[in-house]
VMD Tcl script that draws the C-alpha trace (Angstrom):
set ca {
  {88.03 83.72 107.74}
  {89.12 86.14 110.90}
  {88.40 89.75 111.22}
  {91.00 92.41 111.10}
  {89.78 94.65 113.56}
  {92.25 98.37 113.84}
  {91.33 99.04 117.43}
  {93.03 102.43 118.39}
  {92.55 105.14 120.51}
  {92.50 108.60 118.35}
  {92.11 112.14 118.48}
  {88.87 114.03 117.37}
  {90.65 115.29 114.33}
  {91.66 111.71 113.51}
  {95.07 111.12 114.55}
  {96.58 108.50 116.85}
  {99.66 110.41 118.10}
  {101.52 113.57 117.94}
  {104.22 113.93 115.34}
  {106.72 112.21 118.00}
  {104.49 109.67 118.98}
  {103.65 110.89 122.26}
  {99.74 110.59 122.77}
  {99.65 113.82 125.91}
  {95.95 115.06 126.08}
  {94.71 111.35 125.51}
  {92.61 109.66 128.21}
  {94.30 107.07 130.07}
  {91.88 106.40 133.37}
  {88.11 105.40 133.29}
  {85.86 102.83 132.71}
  {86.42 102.10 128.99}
  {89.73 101.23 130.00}
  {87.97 98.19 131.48}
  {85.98 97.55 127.84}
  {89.19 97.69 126.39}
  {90.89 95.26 128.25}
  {88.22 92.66 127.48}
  {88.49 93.10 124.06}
  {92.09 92.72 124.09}
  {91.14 89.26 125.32}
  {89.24 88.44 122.43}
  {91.87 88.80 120.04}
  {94.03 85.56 118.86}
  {96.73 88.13 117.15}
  {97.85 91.43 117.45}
  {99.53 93.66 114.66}
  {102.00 96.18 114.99}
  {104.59 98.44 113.47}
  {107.91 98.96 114.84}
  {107.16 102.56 116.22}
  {104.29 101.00 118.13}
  {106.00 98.58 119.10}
  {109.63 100.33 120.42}
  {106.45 102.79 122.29}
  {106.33 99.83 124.93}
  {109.47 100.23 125.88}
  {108.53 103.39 127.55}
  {106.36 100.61 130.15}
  {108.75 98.16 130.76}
  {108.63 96.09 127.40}
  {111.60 94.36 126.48}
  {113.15 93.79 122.99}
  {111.90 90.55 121.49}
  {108.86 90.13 124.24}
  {105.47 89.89 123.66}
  {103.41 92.92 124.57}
  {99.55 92.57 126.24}
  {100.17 89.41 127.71}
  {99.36 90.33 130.96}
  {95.92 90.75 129.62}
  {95.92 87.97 126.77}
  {98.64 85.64 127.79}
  {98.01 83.55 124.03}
  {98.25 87.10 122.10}
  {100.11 86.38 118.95}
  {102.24 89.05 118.17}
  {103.42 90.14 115.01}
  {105.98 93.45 114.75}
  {106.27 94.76 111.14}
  {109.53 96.03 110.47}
  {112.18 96.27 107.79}
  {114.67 97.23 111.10}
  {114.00 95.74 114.45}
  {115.33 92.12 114.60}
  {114.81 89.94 117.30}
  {114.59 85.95 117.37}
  {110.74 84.81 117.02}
  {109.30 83.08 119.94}
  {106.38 81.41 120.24}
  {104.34 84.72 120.94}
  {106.40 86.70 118.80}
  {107.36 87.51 115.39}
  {108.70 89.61 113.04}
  {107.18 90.48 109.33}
  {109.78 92.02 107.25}
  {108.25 91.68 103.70}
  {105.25 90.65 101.64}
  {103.21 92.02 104.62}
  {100.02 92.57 102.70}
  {100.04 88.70 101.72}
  {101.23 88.12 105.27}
  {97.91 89.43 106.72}
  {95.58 87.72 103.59}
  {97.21 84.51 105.09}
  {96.78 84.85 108.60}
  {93.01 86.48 107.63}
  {92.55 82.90 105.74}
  {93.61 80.60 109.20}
  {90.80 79.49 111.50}
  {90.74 81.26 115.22}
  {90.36 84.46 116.87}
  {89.48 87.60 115.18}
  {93.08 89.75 114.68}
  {93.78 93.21 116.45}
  {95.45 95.92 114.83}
  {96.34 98.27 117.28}
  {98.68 100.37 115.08}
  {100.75 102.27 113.53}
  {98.99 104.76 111.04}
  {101.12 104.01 108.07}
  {100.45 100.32 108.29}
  {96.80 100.84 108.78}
  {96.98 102.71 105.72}
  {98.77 99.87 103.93}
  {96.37 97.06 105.13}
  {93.16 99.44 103.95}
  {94.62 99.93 100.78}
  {95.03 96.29 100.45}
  {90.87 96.23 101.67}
  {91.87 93.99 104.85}
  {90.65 95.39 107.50}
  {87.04 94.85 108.23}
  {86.00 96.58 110.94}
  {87.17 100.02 112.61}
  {87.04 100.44 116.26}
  {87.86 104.04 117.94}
  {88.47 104.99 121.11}
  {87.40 108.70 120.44}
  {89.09 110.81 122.62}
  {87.63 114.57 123.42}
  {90.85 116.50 122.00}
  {92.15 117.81 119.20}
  {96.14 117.59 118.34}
  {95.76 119.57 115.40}
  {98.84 117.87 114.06}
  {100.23 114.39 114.53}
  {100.41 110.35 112.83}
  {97.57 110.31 111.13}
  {94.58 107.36 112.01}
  {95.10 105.80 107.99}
  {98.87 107.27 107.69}
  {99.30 108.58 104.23}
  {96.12 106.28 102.32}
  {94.12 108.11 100.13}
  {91.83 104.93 99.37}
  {87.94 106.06 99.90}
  {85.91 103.53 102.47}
  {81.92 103.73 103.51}
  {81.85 103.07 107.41}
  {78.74 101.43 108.77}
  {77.79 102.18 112.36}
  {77.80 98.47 114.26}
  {77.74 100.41 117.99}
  {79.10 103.25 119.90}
  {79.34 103.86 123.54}
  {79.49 107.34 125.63}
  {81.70 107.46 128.47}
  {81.01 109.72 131.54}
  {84.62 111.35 130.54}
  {83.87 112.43 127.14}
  {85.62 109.62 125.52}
  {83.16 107.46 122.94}
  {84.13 104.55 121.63}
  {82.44 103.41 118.00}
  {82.77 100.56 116.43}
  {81.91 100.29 112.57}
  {81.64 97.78 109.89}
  {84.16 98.96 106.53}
  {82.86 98.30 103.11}
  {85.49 98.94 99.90}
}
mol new
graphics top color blue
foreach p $ca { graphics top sphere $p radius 0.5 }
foreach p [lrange $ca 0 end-1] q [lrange $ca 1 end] { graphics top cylinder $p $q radius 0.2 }
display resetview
């Protein structure tokens, strides 16, 4: 069975994003940019929602292409979305419904572990659901105050167990942790 890993950058008080999806006052430069690049490449599929995904398009991402293939070039991606429509490629796909026994099916398939790398409402959905099994942050030293919260609007209580953090000279930590339902 693969991991679901939510690998996200967030804000100390917990949110990915401000309210328009902007993410000013995150760090973009230092070394754990590096860390997070190699993890990208262990990934076999990545996870999105549609705002997540339309944020690429800010860097050059087209419609219907694959995003982080630069890094990963045999990323799977998969866009949920009730709205954005695209033909599927071989690196690309859209998941319109069912998505919670979407993910228990691609969670049951042999290969890589699977990368969530947003949005907060679909986090939400996929902890609800008790898929995701580990949580890795990219803590950023800032505080939005306000914003897309890390789990969206999930209310569902989860114990986190410390499996490594990391201090970066810039104030960003990353920690990784184990979630048990």
């Amino acid at each position: 069975m693969r991991k679901l890993i939510y690998d996200v950058a967030a804000s100390f008080d917990n949110f990915i994003a401000h309210s328009d999806g902007s993410i000013d006052g995150f760090l973009t430069e230092g070394e754990f940019v590096a860390d997070f690049l190699e993890r990208i490449q262990s990934y076999g599929a990545v996870l999105m929602g549609r705002k997540t995904y339309e944020w690429g398009y800010a860097f050059g991402l087209q419609k219907g292409q694959p995003a982080y293939t630069q890094v990963n070039p045999d990323l799977k991606n998969y866009i949920f979305s009730t709205s954005v429509t695209f033909e599927p490629g071989d690196l690309i796909d859209v998941v319109s419904d069912n998505e919670i026994d979407f993910v228990q099916q691609l969670k049951a398939e042999d290969g890589k572990p699977i990368w969530l790398c947003g949005g907060g409402e679909l986090a939400g959905k996929l902890l609800d659901a008790q898929l995701i099994d580990e949580l890795t942050v990219k803590l950023n030293p800032v505080v939005l105050g306000d914003g897309i919260r890390l789990f969206g609007s999930s209310q569902t209580k989860v114990n986190l167990h410390l499996i490594d953090s990391k201090p970066y000279d810039n104030g960003l930590i990353l920690v990784k942790y184990q979630l048990t339902y």
